[in-house]
C-alpha positions in Angstrom: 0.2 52.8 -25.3 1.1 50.4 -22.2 4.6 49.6 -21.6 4.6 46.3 -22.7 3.5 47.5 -26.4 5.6 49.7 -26.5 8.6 47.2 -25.3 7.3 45.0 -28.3 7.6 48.2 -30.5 10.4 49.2 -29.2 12.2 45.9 -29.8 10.6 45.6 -33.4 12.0 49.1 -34.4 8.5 50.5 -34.5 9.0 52.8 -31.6 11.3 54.6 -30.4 12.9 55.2 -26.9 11.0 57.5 -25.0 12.6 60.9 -23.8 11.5 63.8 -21.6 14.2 66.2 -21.9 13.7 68.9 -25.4 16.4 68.9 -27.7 17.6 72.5 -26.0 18.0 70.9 -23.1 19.7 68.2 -23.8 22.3 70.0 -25.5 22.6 72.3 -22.4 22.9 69.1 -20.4 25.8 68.0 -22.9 27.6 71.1 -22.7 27.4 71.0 -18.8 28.3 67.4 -19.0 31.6 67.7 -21.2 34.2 66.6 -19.3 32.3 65.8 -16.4 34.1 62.7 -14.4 31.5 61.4 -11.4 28.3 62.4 -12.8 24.3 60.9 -11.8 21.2 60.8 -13.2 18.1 60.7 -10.9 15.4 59.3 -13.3 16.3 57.4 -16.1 13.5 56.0 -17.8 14.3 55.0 -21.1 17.8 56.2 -21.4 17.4 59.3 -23.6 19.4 61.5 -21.9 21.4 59.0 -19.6 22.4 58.9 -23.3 23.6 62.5 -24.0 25.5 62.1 -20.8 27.4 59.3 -21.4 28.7 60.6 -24.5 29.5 63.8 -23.1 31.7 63.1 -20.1 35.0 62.4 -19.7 36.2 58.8 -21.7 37.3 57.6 -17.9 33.9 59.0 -16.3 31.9 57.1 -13.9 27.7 58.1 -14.3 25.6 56.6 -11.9 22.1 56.0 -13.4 19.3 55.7 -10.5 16.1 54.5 -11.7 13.6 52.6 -9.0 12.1 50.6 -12.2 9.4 49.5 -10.5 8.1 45.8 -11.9 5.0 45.9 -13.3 2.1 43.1 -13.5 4.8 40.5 -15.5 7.4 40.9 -12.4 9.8 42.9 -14.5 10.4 46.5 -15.4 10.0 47.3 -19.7 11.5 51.0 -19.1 14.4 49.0 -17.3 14.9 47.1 -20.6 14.7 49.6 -22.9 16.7 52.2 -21.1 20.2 49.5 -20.3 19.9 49.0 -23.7 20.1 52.4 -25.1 22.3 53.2 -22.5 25.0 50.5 -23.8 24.9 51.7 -27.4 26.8 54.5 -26.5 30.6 53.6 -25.7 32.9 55.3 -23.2 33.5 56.0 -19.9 31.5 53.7 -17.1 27.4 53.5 -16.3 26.5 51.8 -12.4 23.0 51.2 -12.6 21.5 51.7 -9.4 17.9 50.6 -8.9 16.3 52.9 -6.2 14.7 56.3 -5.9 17.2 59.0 -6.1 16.4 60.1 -2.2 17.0 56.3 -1.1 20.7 56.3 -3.6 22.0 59.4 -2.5 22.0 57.8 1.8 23.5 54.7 0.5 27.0 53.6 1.2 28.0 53.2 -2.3 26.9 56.7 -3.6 28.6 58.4 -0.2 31.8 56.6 -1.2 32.4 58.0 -4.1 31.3 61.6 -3.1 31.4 64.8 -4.8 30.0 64.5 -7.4 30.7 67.3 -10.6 27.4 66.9 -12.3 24.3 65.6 -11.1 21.1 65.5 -13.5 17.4 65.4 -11.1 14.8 64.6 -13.9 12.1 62.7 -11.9 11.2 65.4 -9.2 8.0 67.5 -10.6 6.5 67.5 -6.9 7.2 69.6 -4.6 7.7 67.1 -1.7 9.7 64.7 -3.8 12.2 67.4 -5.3 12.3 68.6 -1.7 13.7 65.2 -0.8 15.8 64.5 -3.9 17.7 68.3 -3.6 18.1 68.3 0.3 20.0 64.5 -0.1 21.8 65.5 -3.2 22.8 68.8 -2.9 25.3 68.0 -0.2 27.0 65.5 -2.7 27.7 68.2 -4.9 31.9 69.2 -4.9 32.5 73.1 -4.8 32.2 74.0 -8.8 30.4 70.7 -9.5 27.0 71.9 -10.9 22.9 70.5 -10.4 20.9 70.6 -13.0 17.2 70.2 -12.4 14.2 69.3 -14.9 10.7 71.0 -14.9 12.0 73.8 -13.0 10.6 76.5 -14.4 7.4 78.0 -15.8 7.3 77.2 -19.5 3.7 77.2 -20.5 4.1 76.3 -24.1 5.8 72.7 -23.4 2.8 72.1 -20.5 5.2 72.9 -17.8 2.8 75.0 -16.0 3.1 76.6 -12.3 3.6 73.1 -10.9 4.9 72.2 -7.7 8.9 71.5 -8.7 8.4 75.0 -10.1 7.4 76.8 -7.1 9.8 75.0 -4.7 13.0 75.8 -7.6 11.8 79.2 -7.2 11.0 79.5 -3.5 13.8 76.8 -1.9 16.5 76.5 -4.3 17.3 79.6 -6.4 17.8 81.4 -2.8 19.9 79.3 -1.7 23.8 80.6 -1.2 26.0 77.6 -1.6 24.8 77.7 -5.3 24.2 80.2 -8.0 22.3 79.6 -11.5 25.0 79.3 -14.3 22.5 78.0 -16.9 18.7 77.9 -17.9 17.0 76.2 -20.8 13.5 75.9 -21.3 12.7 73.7 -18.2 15.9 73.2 -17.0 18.0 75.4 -14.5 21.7 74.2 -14.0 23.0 75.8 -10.4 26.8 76.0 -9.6 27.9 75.0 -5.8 29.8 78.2 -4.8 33.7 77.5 -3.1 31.8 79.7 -0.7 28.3 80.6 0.4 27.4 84.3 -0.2 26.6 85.3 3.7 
């Protein structure tokens, strides 16, 4: 289905918004979430666990969704649509919508302002050179107990997650890395702790 049906759809109640994240792993996002107060979201899509979030952190939270939304052929964006309107059916806290690739957010002067973060959610990384760029600009950001949670990062052949690249480099770049320890892992999803101290 193109975009643009499914915006129709979507707007007509025929469709529904579209989400990546299993049901597991959205409730391991929520539980991570709870309480959360500056939180992010790289990769927003439709809003479906932008969501989850929202309703999960803390009523005076600040979540930062970063989306590029790209326009398509009609010079406008349809996930953009759909996902700021899910988004704003759920009530508390505070959503800055930020439209740029997560890489491109995480250098900019607004994000480094408000630095640490407690929770931040990669879900648009499943190569290995763009999670590379997404976890070396966002892992700084993270505050000493804040937590990382990363989508399609690791081998779950049933859902189609296969030995794809954002496997392999979760495996070979992140999970030996000493400022963080896993504290989670769901399905596809592997939530990392940043240590007070690196293990040396």
């Amino acid at each position: 289905m193109s975009v643009i049906l499914h915006l129709l759809k979507w707007r007509l109640g025929l469709a529904p918004a579209e989400v990546w994240t299993t049901e597991a792993e959205r409730a391991c996002l929520a539980r991570h979430a709870a309480g959360k107060h500056r939180l992010a979201e790289i990769g927003v899509w439709h809003g479906g666990t932008t969501r989850v979030l929202r309703a999960a952190m803390a009523p005076d939270a600040v979540l930062y969704a970063i989306d590029p939304y790209e326009k398509g052929r009609l010079g406008f964006s349809a996930p953009r649509i759909i996902g700021r309107a899910e988004v704003g059916r759920v009530r508390g806290g505070r959503v800055v919508w930020i439209r740029a690739a997560g890489h491109d957010a995480a250098g900019s002067a607004e994000i480094r302002a408000v630095a640490p973060f407690d929770f931040v959610f990669i879900d648009a990384a499943q190569t290995e050179e763009l999670l590379h760029a997404e976890w070396t600009a966002w892992a700084p950001l993270i505050a000493p107990g804040g937590l990382m949670a990363l989508h399609d990062s690791r081998f779950v052949p049933e859902h189609g997650i296969g030995e794809q690249t954002s496997v392999r480099y979760t495996r070979e770049h992140i999970l030996p890395d000493p400022a963080f320890e896993v504290v989670d892992a769901v399905e596809s999803l592997t939530v990392l702790r940043r240590r007070s101290r690196p293990v040396t």
